[in-house]
C-alpha positions in Angstrom: 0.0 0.0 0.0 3.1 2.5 0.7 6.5 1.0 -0.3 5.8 0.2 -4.0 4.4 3.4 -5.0 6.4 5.3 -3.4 9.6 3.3 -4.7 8.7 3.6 -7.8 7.4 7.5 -8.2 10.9 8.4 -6.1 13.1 10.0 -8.7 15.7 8.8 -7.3 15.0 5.1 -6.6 13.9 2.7 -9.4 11.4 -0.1 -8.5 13.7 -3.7 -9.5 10.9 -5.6 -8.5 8.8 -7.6 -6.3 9.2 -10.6 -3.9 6.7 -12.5 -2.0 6.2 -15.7 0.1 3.1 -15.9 -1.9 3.6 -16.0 -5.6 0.5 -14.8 -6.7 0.7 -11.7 -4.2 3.9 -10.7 -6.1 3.1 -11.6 -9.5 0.1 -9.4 -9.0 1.5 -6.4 -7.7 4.8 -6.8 -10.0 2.3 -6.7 -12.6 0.5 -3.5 -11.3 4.6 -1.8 -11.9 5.7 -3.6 -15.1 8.9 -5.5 -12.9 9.6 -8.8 -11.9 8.1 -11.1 -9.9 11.2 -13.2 -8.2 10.2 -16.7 -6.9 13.3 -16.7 -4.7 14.3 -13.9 -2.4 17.9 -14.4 -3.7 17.1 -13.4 -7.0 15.7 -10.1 -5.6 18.7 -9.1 -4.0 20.9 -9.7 -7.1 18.8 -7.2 -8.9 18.7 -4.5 -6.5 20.9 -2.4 -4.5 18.3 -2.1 -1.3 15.5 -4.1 -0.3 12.2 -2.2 1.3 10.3 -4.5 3.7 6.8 -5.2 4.5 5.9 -8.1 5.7 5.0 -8.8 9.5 8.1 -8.4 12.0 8.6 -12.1 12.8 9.1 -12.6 8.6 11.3 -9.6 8.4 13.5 -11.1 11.5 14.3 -14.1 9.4 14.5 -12.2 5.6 16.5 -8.7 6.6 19.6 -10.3 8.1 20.0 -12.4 4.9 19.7 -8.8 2.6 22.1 -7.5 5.1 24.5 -10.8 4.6 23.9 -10.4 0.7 25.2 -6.7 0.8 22.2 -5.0 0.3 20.7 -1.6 2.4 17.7 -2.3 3.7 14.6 -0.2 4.2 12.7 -1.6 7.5 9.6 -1.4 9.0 8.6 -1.2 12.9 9.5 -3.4 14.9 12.5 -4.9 13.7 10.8 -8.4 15.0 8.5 -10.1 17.3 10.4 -10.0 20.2 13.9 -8.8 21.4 16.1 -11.2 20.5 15.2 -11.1 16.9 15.4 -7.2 17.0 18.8 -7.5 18.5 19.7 -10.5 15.6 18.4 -7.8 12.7 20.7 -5.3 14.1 23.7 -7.2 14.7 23.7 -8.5 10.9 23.2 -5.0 10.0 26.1 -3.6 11.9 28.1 -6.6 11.2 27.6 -6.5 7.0 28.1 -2.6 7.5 25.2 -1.8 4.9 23.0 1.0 5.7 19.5 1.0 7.6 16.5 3.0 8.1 13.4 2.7 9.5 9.8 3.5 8.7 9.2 5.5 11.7 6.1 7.2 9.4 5.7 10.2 11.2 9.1 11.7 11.8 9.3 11.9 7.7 6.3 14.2 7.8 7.0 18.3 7.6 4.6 18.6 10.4 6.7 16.1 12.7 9.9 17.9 11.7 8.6 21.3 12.6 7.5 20.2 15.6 10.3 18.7 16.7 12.4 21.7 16.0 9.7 24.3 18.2 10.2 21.7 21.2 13.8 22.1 21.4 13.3 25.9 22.3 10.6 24.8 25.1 13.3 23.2 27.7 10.6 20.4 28.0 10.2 18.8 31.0 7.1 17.0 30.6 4.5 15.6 27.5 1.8 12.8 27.0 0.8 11.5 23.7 -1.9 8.6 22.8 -2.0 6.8 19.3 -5.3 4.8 18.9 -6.5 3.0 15.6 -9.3 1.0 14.7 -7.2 -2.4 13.8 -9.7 -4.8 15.7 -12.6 -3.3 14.1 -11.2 -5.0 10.8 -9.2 -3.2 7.8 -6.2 -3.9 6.3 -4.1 -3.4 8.9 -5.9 -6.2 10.7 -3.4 -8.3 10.1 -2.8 -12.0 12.3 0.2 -10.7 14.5 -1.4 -6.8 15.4 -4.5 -9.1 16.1 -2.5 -11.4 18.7 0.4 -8.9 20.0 -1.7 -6.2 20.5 -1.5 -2.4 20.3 2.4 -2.2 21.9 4.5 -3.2 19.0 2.2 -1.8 16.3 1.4 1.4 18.2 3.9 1.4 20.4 6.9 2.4 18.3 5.5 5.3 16.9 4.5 7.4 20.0 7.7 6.2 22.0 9.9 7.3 19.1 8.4 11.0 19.1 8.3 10.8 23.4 12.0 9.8 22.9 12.8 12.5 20.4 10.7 15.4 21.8 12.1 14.5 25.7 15.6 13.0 25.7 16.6 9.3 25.1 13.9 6.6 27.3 15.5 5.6 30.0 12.6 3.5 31.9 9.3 2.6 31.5 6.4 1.2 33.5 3.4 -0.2 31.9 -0.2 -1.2 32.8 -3.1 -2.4 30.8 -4.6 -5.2 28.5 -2.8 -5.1 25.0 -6.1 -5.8 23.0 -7.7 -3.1 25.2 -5.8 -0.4 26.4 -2.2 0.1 27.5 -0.7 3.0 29.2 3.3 4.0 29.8 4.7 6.0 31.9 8.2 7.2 30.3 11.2 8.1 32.2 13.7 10.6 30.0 17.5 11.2 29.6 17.9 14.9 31.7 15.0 14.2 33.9 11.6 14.6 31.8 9.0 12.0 32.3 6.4 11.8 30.0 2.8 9.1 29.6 1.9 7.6 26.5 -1.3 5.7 25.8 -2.2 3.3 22.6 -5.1 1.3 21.6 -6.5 -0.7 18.8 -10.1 0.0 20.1 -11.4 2.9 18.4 -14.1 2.5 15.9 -13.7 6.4 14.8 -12.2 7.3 11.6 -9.6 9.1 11.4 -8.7 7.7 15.1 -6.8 10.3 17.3 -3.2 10.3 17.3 -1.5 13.2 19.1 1.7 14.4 21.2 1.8 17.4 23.6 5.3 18.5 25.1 5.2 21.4 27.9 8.4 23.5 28.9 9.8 26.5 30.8 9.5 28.4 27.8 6.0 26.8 26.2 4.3 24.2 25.0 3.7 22.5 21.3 1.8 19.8 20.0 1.5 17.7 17.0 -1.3 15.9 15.5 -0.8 13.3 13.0 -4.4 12.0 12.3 -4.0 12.5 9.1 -0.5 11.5 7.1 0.5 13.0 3.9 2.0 11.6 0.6 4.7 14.1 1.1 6.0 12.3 4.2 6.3 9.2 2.1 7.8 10.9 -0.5 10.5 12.4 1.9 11.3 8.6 3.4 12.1 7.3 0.0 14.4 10.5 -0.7 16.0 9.8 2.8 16.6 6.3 2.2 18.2 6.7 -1.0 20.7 9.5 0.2 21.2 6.7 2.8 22.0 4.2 0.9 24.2 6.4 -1.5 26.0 7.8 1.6 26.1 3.9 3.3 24.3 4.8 6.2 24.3 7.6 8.5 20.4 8.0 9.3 19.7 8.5 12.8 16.4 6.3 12.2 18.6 3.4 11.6 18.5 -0.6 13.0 20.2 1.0 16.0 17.5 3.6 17.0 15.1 1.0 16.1 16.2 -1.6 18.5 16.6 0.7 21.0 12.8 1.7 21.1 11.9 -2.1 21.0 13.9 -2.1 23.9 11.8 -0.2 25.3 8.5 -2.1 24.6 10.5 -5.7 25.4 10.3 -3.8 29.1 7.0 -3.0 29.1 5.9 -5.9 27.3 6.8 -8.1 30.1 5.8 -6.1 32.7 2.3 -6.7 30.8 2.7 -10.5 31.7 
């Protein structure tokens, strides 16, 4: 729904084509682009100089540490993998192969996020919430096998501790409460001394479903709604990623950062039970 169209209007990327553990789901949309369907995964990566993911995180655990092996940059969504020790497996045959990384953090590629961001650091925050709710268990697309049995944390999760983390200083605790079909609240401990609460949920039957930071300082306050997410901000990650890849890495939304916020989640995750 994102990567392919995006990959392919980027001026500066070129769509080499299209792998997928089903067949027909690849012949279909390599169709829709006028590439290649590949029936193995190898045969992608000796066509292409970066592979884009989207597939659930447990598949991408298994599939990105071979593009890494193979020498090829890889575009990655959120979370890296299921749990932490795949996250941490990704990573490591990311640092180890030295190829560059990025992540699809969705929001921080939007102007709006960016903008933002750059109010907050004149604020001297000390404090923020932020909730992200969506409507996955009320069916969609996105209601997809492992958001239906993990729960809000991993597919939610990642986004609003990303923009707590980058608005407040690095995460440096967390406590969690809730039910992760239901309702799950964090309370987020900051680099510097700013604690912050975030909330997620796959509950809502509202479209669009709220999704919302506020960030309060000595000099002000700022917030950012992302309800609504533009084409530009995919735009913008595809540009990113392919000055990534031609530079070899260097994006601060790399593996790295994104293991770092599932570290973050592992916590509260098992604090969950």
């Amino acid at each position: 729904m994102v990567h392919a169209p995006a990959l392919d209007a980027g001026p500066d990327t070129r769509l080499a084509g299209i792998w997928a553990r089903r067949p027909e789901a690849s012949s279909e949309l390599a169709a829709k682009y006028g590439v290649p369907a590949f029936t193995r995964i190898e045969e992608l990566f000796d066509s292409c100089e970066a592979v884009a993911f989207s597939v659930p995180p447990d598949v991408q655990a298994d599939y990105a540490g071979k593009a890494a092996r193979a020498g090829k940059a890889v575009l990655l969504e959120k979370p890296l993998a299921m749990d932490l020790e795949g996250a941490r497996r990704v990573a490591g045959a990311i640092g180890e192969a030295g190829v560059a990384s990025q992540m699809v953090f969705t929001i921080r590629y939007s102007e709006a996020a960016r903008s933002y961001l750059r109010e907050v650091r004149e604020l001297e925050p000390f404090g923020g919430h932020g909730s992200f709710v969506s409507t996955v268990l009320s069916g969609g697309p996105f209601a997809t096998p492992w958001r239906l049995e993990r729960g809000a944390l991993l597919d939610l999760g990642p986004h609003i501790v990303d923009l707590l983390d980058a608005s407040l200083g690095r995460v440096t605790g967390v406590r969690a409460h809730g039910d992760p079909l239901r309702w799950i609240g964090l309370l987020l401990e900051h680099e510097g001394g700013a604690v912050s609460e975030a909330s997620v949920s796959m509950g809502s039957v509202v479209e669009p479903p709220p999704a919302r930071v506020d960030v309060y300082g000595r000099r002000g306050n700022a917030q950012l709604d992302w309800s609504h997410v533009s084409q530009d901000t995919f735009t913008t990650m595809v540009a990113e990623f392919a000055a990534t890849v031609r530079n070899g890495g260097g994006h601060p939304l790399d593996a790295q950062h994104g293991l770092r916020i599932q570290e973050v989640l592992a916590e509260a995750e098992a604090q969950l039970g």
